[in-house]
Rosetta silent file (secondary structure, phi, psi, omega in degrees, C-alpha in Angstrom):
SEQUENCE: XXXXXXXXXXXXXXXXXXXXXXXXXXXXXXXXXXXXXXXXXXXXXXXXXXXXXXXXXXXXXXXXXXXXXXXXXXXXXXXXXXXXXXXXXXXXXXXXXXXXXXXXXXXXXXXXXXXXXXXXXXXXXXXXXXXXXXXXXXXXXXXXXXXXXXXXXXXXXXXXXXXXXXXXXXXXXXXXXXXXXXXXXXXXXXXXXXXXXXXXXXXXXXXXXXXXXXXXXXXXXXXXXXXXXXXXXXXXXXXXXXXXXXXXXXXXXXXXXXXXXXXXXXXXXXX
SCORE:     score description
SCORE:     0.000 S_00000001
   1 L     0.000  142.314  177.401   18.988   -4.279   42.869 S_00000001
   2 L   -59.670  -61.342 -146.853   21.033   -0.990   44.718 S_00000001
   3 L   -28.124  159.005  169.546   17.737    0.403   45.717 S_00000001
   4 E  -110.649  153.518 -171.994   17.280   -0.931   49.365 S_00000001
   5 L  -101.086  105.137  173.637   13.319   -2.535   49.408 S_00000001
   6 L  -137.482   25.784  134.575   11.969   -2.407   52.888 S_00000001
   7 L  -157.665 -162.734 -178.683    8.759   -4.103   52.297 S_00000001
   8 H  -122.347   16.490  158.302    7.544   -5.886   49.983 S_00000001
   9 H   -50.474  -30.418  174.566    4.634   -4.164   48.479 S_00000001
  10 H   -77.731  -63.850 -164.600    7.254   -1.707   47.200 S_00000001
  11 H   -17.058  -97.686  154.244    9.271   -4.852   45.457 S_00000001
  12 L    31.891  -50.275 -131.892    5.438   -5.698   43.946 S_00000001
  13 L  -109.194  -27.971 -167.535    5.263   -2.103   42.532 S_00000001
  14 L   -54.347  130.292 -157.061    9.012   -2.360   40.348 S_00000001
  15 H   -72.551  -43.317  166.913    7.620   -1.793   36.715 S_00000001
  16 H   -30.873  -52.961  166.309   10.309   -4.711   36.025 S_00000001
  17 H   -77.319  -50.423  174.107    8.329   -7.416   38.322 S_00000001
  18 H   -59.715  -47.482 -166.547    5.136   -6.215   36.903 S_00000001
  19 H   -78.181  -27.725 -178.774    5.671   -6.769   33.378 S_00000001
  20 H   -62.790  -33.089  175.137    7.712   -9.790   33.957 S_00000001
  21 H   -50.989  -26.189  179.913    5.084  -11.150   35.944 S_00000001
  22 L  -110.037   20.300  165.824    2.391  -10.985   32.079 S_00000001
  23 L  -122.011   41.467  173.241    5.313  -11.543   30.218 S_00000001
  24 L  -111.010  115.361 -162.962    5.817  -15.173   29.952 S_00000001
  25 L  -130.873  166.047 -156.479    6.962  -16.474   26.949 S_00000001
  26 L   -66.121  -53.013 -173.936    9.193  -19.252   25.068 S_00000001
  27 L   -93.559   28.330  173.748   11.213  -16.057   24.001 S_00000001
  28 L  -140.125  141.226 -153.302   11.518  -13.764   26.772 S_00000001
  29 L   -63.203  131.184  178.439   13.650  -14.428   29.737 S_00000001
  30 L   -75.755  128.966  168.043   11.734  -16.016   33.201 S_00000001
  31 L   -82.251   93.985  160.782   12.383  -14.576   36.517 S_00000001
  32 L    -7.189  -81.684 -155.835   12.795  -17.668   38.525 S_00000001
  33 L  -141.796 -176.645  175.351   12.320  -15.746   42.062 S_00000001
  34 L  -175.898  107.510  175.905   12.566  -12.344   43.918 S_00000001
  35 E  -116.103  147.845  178.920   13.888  -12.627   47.176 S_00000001
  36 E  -137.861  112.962  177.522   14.215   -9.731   49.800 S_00000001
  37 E  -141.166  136.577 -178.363   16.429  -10.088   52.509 S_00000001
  38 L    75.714  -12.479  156.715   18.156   -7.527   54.869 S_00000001
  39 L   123.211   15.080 -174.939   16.008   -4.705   53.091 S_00000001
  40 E  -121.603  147.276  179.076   17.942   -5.860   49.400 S_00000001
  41 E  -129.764  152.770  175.799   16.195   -7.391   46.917 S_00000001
  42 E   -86.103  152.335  129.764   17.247  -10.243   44.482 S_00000001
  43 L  -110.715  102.685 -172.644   16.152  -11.615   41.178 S_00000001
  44 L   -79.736  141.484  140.382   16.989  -14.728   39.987 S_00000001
  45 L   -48.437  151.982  158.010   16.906  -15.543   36.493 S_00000001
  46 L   -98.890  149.298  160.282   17.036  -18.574   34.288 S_00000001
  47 L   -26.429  151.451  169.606   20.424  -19.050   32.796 S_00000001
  48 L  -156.005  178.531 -166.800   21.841  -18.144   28.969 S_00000001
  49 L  -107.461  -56.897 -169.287   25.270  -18.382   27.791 S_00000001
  50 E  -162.096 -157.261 -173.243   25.328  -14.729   26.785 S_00000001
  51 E  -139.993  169.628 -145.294   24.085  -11.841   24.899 S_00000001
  52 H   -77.076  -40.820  175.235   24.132  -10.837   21.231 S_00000001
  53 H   -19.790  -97.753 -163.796   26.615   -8.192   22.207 S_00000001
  54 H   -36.941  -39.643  179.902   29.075  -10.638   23.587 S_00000001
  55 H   -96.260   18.721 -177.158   28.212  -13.524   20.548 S_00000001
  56 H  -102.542  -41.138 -149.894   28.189  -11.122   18.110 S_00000001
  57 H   -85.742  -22.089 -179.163   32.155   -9.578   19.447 S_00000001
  58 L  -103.580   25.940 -168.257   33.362  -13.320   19.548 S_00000001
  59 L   -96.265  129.023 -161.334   32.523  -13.907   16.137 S_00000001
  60 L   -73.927  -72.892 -178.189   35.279  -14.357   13.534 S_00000001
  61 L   -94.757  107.500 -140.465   33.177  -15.033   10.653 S_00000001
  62 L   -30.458  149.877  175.297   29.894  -13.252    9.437 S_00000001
  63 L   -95.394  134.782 -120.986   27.383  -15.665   10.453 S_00000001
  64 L   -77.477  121.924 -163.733   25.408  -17.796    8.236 S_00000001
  65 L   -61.614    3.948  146.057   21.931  -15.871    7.064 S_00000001
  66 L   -60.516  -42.767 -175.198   20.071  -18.540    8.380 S_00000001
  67 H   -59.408  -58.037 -138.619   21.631  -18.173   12.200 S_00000001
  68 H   -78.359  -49.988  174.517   20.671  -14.533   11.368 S_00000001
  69 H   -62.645  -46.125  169.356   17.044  -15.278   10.223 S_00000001
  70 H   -58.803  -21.441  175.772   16.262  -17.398   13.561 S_00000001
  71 H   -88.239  -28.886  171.775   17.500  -14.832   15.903 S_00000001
  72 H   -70.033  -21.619 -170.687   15.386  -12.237   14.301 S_00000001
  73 H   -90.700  -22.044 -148.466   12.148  -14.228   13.826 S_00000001
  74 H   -94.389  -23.706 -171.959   12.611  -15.859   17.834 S_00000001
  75 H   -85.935  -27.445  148.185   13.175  -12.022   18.548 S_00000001
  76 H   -87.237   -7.071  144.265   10.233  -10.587   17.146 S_00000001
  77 H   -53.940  -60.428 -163.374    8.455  -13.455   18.469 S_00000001
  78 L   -89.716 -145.033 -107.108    9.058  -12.297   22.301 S_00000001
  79 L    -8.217  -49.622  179.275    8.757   -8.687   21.053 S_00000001
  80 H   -43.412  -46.473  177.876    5.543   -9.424   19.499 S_00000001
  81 H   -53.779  -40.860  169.263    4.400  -10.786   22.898 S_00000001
  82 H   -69.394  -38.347  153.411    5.293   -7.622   24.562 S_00000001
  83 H   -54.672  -42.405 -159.694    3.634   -5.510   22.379 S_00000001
  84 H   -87.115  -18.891 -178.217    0.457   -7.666   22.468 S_00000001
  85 L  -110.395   30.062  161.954    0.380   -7.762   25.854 S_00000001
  86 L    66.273   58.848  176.618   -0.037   -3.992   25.865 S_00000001
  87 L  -136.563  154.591  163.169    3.881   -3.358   27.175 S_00000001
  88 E  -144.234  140.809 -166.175    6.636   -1.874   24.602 S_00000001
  89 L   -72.292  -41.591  170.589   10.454   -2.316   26.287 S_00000001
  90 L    85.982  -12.570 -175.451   12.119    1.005   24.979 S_00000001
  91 L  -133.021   50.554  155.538   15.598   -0.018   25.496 S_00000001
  92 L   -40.350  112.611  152.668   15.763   -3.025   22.319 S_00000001
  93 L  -165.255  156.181 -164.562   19.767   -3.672   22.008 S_00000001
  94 H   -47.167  -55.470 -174.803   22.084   -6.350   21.323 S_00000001
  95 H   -78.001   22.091 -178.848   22.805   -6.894   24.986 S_00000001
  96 H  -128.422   36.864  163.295   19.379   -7.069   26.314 S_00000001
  97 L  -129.536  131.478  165.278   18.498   -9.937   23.566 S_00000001
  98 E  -117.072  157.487 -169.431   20.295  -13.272   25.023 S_00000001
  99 E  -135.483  156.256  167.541   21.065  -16.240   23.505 S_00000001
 100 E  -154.552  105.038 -162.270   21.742  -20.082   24.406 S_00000001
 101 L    83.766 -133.131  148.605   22.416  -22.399   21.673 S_00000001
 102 L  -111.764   53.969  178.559   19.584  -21.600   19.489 S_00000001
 103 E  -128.273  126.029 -168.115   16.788  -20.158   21.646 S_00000001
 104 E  -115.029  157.607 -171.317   16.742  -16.764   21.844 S_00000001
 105 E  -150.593  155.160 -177.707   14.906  -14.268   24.864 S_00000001
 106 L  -123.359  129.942 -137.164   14.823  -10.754   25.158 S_00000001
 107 L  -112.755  147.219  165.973   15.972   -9.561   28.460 S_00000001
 108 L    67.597   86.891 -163.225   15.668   -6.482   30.886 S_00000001
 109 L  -118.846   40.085  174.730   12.462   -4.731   30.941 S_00000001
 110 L   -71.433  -50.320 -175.038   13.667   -2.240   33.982 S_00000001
 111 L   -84.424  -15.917  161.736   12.331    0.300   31.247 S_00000001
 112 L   -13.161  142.904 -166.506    9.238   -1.358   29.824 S_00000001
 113 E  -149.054  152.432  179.006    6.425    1.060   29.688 S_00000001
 114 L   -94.028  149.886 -173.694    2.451    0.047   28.757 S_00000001
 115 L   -63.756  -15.721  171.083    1.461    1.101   25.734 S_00000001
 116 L  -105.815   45.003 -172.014   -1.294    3.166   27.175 S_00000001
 117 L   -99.853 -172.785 -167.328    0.557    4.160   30.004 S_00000001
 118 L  -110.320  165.620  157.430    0.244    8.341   29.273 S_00000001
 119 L  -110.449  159.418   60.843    3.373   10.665   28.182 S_00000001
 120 L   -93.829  130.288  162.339    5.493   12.519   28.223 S_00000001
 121 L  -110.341   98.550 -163.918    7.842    9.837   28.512 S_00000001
 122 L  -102.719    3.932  167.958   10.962   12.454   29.100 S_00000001
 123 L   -77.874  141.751  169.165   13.392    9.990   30.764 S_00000001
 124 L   -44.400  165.722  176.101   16.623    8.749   28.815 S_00000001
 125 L   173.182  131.191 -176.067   16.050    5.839   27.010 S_00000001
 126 L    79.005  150.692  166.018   18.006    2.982   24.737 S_00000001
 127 L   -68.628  148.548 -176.409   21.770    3.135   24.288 S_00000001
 128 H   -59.467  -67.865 -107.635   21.813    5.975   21.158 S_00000001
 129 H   -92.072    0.119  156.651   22.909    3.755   18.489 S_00000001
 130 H  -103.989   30.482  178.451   19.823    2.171   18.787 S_00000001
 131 L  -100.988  150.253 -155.319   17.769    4.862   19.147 S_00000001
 132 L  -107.334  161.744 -147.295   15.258    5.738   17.040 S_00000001
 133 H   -61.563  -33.040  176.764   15.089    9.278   15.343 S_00000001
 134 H   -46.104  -82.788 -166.481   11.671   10.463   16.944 S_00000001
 135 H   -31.850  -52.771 -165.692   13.322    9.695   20.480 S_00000001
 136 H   -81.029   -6.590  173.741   16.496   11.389   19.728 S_00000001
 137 L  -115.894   57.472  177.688   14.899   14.597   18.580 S_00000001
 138 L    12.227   63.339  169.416   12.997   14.465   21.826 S_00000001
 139 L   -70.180  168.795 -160.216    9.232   13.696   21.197 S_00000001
 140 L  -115.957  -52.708 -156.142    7.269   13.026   24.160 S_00000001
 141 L  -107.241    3.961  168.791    5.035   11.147   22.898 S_00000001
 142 L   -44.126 -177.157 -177.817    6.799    8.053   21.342 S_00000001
 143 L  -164.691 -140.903 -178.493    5.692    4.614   21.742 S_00000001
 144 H   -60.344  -41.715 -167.959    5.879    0.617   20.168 S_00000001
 145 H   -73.917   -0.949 -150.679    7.408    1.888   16.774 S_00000001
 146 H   -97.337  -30.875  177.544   10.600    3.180   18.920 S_00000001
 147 H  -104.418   12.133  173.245   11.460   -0.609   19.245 S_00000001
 148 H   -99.603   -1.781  141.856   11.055   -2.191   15.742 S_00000001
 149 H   -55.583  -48.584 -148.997   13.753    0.751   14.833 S_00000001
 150 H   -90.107  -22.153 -171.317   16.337   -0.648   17.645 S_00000001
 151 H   -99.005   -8.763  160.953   15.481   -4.193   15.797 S_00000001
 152 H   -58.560  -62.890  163.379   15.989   -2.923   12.569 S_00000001
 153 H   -47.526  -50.349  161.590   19.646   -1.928   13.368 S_00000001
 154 H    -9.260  -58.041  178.227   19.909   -5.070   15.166 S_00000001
 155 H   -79.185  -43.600 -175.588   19.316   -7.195   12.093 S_00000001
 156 H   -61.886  -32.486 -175.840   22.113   -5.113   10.317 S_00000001
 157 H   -60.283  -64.452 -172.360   24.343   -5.706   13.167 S_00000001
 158 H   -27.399  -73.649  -99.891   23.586   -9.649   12.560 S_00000001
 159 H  -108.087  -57.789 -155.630   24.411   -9.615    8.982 S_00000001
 160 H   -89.604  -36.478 -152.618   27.664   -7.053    9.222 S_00000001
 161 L    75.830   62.644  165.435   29.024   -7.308   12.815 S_00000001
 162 L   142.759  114.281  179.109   29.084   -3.572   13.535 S_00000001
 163 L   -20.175  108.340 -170.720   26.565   -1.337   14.481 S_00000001
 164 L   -26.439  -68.437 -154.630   24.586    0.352   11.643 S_00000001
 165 L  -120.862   51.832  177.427   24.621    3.850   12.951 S_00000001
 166 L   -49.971   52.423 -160.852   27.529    4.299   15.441 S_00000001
 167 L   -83.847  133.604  163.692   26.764    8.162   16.475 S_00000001
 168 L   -96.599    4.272  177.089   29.140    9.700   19.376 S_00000001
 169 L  -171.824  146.394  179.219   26.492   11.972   20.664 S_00000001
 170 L   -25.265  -38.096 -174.892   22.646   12.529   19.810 S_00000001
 171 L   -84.824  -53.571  169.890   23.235   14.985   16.713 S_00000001
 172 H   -38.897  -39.016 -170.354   25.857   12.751   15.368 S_00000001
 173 H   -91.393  -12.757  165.658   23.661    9.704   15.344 S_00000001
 174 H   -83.771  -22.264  171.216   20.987   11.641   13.730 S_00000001
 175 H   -88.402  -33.200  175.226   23.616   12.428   10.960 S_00000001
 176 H   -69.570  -13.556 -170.659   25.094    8.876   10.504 S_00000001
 177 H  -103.570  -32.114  164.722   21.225    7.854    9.903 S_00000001
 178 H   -47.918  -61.127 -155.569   20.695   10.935    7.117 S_00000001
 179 H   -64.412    6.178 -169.456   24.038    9.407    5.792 S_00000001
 180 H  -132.203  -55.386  157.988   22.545    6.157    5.594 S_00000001
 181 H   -55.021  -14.279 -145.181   18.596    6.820    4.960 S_00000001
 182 L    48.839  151.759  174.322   18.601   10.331    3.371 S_00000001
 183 L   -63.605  131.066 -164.183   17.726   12.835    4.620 S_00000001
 184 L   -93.933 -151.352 -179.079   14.161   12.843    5.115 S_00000001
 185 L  -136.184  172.499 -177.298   11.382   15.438    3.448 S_00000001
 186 L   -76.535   -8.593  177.544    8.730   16.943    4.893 S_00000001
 187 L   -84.444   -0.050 -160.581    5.483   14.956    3.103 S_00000001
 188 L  -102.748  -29.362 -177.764    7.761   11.627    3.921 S_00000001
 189 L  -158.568   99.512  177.041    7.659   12.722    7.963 S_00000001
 190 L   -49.881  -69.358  162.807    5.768   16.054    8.729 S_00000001
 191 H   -23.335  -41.616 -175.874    5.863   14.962   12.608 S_00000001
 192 H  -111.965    7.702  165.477    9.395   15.163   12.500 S_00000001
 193 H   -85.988  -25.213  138.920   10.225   18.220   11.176 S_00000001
 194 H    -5.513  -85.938 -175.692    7.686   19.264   13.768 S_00000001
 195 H   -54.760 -105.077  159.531    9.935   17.804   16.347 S_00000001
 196 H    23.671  -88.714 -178.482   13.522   19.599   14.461 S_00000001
 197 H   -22.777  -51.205 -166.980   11.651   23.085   14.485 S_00000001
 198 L   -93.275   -1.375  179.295   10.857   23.019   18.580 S_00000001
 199 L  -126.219   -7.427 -179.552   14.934   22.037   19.115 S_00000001
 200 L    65.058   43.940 -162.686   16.205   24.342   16.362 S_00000001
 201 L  -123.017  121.786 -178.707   17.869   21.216   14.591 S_00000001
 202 L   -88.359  121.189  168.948   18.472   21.432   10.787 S_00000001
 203 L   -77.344  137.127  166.884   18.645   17.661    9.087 S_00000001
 204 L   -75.318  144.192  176.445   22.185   17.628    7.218 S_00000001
 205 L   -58.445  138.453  166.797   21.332   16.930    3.242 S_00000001
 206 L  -149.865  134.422  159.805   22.022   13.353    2.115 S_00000001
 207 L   -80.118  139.665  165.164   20.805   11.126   -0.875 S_00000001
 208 L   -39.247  164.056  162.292   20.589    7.323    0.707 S_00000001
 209 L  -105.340  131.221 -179.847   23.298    4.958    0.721 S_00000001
 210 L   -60.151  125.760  116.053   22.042    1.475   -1.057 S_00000001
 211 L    -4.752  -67.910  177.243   21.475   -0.649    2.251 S_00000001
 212 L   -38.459  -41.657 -164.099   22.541   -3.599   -0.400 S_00000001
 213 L   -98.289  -18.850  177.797   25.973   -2.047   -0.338 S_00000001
 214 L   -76.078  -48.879 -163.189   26.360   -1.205    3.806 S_00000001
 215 L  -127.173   57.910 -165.460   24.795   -4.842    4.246 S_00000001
 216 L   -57.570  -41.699  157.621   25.710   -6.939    1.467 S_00000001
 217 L    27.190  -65.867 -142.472   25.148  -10.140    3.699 S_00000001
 218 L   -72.957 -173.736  178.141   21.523   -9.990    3.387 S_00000001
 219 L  -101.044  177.364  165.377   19.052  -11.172    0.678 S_00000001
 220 H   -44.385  -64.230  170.794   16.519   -8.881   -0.881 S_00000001
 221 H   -40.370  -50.465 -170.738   13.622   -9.914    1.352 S_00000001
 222 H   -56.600  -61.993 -165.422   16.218   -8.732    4.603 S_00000001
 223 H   -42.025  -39.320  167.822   16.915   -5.694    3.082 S_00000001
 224 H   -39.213  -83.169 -166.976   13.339   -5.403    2.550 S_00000001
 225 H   -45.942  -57.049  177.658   12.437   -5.787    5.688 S_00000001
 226 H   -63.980  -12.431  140.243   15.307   -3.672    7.662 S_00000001
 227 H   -29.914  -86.419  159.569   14.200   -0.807    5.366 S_00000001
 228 H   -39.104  -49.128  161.164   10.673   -0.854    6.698 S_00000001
 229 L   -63.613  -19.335  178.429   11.526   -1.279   10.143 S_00000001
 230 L  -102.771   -9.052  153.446   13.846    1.870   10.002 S_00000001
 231 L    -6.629  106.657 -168.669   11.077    4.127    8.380 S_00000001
 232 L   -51.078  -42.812 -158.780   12.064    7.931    9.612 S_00000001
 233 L   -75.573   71.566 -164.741    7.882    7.941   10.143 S_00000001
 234 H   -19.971  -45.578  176.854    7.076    5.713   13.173 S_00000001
 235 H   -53.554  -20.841 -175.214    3.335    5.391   11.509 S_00000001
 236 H  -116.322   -9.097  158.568    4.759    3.762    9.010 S_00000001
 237 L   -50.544   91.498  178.166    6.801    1.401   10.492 S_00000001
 238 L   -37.196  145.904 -177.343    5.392   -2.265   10.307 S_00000001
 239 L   -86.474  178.390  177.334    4.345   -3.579   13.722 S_00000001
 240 H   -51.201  -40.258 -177.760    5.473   -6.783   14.978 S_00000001
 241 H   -89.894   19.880  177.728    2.786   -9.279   13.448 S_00000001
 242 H  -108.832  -13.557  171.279    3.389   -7.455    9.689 S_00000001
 243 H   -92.352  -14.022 -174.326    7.146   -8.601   10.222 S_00000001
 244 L   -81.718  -37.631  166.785    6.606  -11.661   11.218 S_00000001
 245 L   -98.426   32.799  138.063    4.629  -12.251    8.039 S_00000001
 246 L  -101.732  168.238 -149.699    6.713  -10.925    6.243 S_00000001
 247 L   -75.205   10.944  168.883    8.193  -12.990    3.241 S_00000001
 248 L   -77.130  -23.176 -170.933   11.928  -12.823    4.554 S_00000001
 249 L   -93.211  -37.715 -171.602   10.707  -15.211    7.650 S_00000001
 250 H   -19.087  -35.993  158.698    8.688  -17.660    5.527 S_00000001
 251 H   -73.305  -70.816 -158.839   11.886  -20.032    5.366 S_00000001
 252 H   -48.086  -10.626 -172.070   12.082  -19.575    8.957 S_00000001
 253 H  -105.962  -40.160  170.207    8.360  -20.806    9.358 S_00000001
 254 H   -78.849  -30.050  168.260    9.050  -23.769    6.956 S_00000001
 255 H   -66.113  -28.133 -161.818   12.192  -24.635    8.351 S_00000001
 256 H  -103.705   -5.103  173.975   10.736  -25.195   12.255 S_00000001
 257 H   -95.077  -25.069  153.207    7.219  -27.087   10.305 S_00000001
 258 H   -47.309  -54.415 -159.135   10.090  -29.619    8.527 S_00000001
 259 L  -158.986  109.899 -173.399   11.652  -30.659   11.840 S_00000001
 260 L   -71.286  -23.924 -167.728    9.083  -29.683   15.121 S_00000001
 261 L   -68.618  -28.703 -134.601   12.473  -30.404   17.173 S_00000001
 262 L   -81.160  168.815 -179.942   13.921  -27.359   15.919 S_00000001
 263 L   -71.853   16.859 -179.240   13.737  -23.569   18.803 S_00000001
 264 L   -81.218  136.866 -178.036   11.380  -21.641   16.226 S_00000001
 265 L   -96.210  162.469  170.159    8.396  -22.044   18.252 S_00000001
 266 L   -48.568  144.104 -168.400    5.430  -21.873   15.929 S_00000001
 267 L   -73.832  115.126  170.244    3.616  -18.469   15.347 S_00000001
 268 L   -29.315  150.142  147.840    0.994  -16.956   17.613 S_00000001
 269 L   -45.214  115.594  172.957   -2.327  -15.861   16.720 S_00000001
 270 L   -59.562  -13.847 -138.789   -1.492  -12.778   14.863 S_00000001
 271 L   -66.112    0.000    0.000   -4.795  -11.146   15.321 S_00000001
């Protein structure tokens, strides 16, 4: 870490060691150790080959919608976990989900926040293109729906190999997501015209773009799903256990009860 540490009751207090310390799970990465020496502190890790960034960029050939279903259900697995265990990570992007093989973990919780912790949470947060629209038209008061947006785009990423909504600055990326959602109205998200109004930012007009034709890849069910997770209205945004049942993973739950060998691990109590 730069910071220098110089005991270790401060280490102790790094919001990063706390939630990793409750946050151990098949799909989220372990911290090994934490060593402090010389006033610097360390963290080991366990190992991974890489991160979807990096296996996404060395990829020739779209990858098979199977590959595509297992990294999303083992990814909303540890998400789920994070959520449930009253944390939500805030920075959800292709390099902070790692992969090895097929087991997938989602990585780097320096920004991790509790879900009851109180806001304003007024610090940057997520690389933009995976930022979700609330955030970028600077609410205060987001929360847990901010990362089943960054996993929506994710899953699009899977399917196409290149980032849904590729904005070069904060207005832009609110205009590549009109161009891709429509533009939204005010009974579909009151809250964020709200939000608009207090920054003086007029949504540009758009009718949607079919999803089906930006992401032919997917199946119905995907489409389905990456729809729902990209809801302009956080409130409306399924939480973690309504994606996990939903009927796009269903192969993914019958595929790992066929052959117990396989990395899906079986599904938590949803409750």
């Amino acid at each position: 870490m730069k910071q220098k540490m110089y005991s270790w009751e401060e280490c102790m207090k790094l919001r990063e060691i706390q939630s990793l310390r409750q946050l151990i799970h098949p799909n989220i990465v372990k911290l090994k150790e934490v060593i402090r020496e010389n006033d610097e502190l360390h963290m080991v890790f366990e190992m991974m080959e890489a991160n979807l960034y990096e296996f996404m960029k060395s990829r020739v050939r779209p990858l098979p919608e199977s590959k595509t279903r297992n990294i999303m259900f083992q990814t909303m697995q540890g998400l789920h976990f994070v959520h449930k265990t009253g944390y939500f990570h805030r920075d959800m992007k292709p390099e902070n989900v790692l992969i090895s093989g097929d087991t997938v973990k989602l990585a780097d919780f320096g920004l991790a926040r509790q879900i009851r912790a109180r806001p304003p949470f007024t610090d940057y947060v997520s690389t933009r293109w995976y930022r979700a629209p609330e955030v970028l038209l600077r609410s205060s008061t987001y929360n847990s729906p901010i990362d089943i947006w960054a996993c929506g785009g994710i899953m699009a990423e899977l399917y196409t190999l290149r980032p849904l909504f590729p904005g070069s600055s904060e207005s832009d990326e609110l205009y590549k997501i009109c161009s891709v959602l429509g533009t939204p109205t005010t009974s579909s998200w009151p809250d964020g015209f709200k939000l608009a109004s207090q920054i003086n930012y007029r949504f540009p007009q758009f009718v949607p773009t079919k999803l089906e034709t930006l992401v032919p890849q997917s199946n119905a069910d995907g489409i389905g799903i990456m729809l729902a997770m990209m809801a302009w209205d956080p409130a409306k945004r399924p939480s973690t256990a309504q994606v996990l049942k939903h009927p796009y993973f269903e192969v993914a739950l019958s595929e790992s009860q066929q052959n117990p060998g396989s990395q899906l691990p079986h599904l938590p109590d949803l409750g």
